[in-house]
N, C-alpha and C positions, 0 to 999 in steps of 0.2 A: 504494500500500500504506500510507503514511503518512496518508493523506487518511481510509482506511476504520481503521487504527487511532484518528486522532483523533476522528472520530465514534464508534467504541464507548466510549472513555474519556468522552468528553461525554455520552453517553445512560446508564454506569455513572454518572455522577456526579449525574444527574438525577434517575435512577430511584430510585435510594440517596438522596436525601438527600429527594426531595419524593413525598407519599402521593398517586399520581392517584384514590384515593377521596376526599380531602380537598383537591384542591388544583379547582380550576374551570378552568385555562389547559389541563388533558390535555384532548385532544378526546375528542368521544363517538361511539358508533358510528352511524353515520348509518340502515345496515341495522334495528341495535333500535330506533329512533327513529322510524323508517319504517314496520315492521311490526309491533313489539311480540317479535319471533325474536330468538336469539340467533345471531349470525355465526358459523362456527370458530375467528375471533380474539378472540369478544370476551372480558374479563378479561386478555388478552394483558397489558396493562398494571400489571396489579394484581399478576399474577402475577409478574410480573418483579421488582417492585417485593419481592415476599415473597420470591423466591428470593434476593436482593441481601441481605437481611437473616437469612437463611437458612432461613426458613419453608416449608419443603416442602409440609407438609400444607395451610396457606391456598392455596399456587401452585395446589394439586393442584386446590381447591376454585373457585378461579377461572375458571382454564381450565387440563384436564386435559391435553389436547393439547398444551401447549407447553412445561410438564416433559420425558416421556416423547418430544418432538420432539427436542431439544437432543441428543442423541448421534448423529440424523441431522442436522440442524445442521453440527456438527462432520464428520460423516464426508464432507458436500459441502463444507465450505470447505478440507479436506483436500484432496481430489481435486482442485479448482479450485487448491489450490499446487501439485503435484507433475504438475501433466496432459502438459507434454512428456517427464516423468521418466517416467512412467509412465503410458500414453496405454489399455493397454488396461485401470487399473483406473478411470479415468476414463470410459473410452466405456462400461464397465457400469455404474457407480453413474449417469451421466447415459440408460441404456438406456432407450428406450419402454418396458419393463417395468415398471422402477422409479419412474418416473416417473407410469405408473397406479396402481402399487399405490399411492405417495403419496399422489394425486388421491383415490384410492376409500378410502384409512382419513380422508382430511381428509373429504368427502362424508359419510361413514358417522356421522364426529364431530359434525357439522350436524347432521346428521339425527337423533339418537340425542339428543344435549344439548336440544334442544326436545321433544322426546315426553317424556323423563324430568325433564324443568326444570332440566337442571343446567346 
């Protein structure tokens, strides 16, 4: 637990302080490099970078997916602390269900971000 806490402080402190539009050491997406597409991640980084600083509407603009992800985010690393406390609200947020619907809005988010260019 100590180990995944000091990596979120080190990648908050990262993101926050260096612009991966400006900076050349962020990697790049191999996928858009590859085919000219954009990934479901990509902007992931930029994005971050504007929410740290609290730019909603650039996040939003980068990659829109990963604003609007962030409170499922939260609701699985919830689950993932409380799962012996609480097993069957864990065996539903980790249900094949939910785990497609997941799949099919990140899918839908590929697929939609390249036909409209966003």
């Amino acid at each position: 637990m100590l180990a995944v806490a000091a990596v979120v402080v080190a990648g908050v402190v990262i993101y926050s302080t260096f612009d991966p539009s400006a900076s050349r050491w962020f990697p790049r997406c191999p996928f858009l490099m590859l085919t000219g597409l954009k990934c479901p991640g990509c902007g992931t980084q930029r994005a971050i970078h504007a929410l740290l600083h609290g730019d909603v509407l650039s996040a939003l603009r980068f990659n829109a997916l990963l604003p609007v992800s962030i409170p499922l985010l939260l609701l699985y690393g919830y689950a993932e602390l409380v799962r012996t406390r609480k097993p069957r609200f864990y065996n539903r947020v980790n249900s094949v269900t939910a785990i497609l619907a997941v799949l099919i809005v990140v899918i839908v988010w590929w697929i939609v971000r390249n036909i409209c260019g966003w």
